[in-house]
KEMAR-721506 format. One record per residue (C-alpha): residue number from 1; x, y, z. Coordinates in steps of 0.25 Angstrom, whole numbers, plus 5000, padded with zeros to 4 digits. Example, Ala and Ser with C-alpha at 12.3 -4.5 7.8 and 13.67 -1.06 7.14 Angstrom:
BEGIN
   nr     X     Y     Z
    1  5049  4982  5031
    2  5055  4996  5029
***
This chain:
BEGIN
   nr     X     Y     Z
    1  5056  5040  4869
    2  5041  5044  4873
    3  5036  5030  4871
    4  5046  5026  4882
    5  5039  5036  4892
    6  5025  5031  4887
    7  5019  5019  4892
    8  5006  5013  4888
    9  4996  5008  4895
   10  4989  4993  4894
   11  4981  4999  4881
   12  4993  5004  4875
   13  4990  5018  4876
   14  5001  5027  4881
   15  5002  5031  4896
   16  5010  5042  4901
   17  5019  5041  4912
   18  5009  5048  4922
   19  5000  5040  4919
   20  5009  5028  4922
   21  5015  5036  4935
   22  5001  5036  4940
   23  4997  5023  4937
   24  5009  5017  4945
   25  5006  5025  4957
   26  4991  5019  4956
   27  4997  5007  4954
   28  5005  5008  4969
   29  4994  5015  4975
   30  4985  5003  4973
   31  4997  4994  4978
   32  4999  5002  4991
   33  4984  5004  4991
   34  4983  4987  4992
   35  4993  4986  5001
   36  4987  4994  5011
   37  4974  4986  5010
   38  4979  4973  5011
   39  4989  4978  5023
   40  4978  4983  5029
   41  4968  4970  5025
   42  4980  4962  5033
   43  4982  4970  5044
   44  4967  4969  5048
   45  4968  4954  5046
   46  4981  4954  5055
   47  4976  4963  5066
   48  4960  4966  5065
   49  4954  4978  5061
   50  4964  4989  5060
   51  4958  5004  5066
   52  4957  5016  5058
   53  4971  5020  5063
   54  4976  5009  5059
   55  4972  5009  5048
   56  4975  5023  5044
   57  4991  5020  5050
   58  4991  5009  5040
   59  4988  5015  5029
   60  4995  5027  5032
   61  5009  5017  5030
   62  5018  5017  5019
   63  5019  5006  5008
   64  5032  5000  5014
   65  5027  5001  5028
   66  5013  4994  5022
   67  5021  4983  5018
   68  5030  4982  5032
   69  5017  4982  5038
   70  5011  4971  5029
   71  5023  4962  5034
   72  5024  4966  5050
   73  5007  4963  5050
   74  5010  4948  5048
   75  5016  4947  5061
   76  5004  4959  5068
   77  4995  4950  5081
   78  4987  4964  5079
   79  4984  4978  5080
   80  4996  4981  5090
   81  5004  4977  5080
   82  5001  4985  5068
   83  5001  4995  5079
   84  5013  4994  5084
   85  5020  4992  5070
   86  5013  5006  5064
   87  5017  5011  5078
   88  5032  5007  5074
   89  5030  5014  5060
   90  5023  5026  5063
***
């Protein structure tokens, strides 16, 4: 029964389920973490530079709102439009 809660890592040593708790939390961290980036890569392709406002409201969004703003940006002309679309979330 213990070597069910167990796991191992790549070199076969044992890892405990902390341990593997905190590694899957990095693990969606640095998911979340690249989203963000390449949200905000896109959105200052889209629309120009984005201010430190911007910016800040951007990063202040939720995963799932990060994700409908990746979709609505493909149909942004510019910065009124991420404006008005955080304006309508906010």
């Amino acid at each position: 029964m213990a070597e069910q809660i167990i796991r191992y890592d790549h070199y076969g040593i044992p890892e405990s389920p902390l341990i593997s708790k905190w590694k899957e939390e990095g693990r969606v961290e640095g998911i979340e973490k690249g989203h963000l980036e390449l949200l905000l890569r896109q959105l200052v392709r889209r629309c120009g530079p984005l201010s430190d406002t911007l910016t800040a409201q951007v990063q202040a969004l939720t995963a799932i709102q990060m994700l409908d703003l990746a979709e609505a940006l493909l149909d942004f002309a510019g910065h009124d439009d991420l404006k008005q679309w955080l304006a309508q979330r906010g």
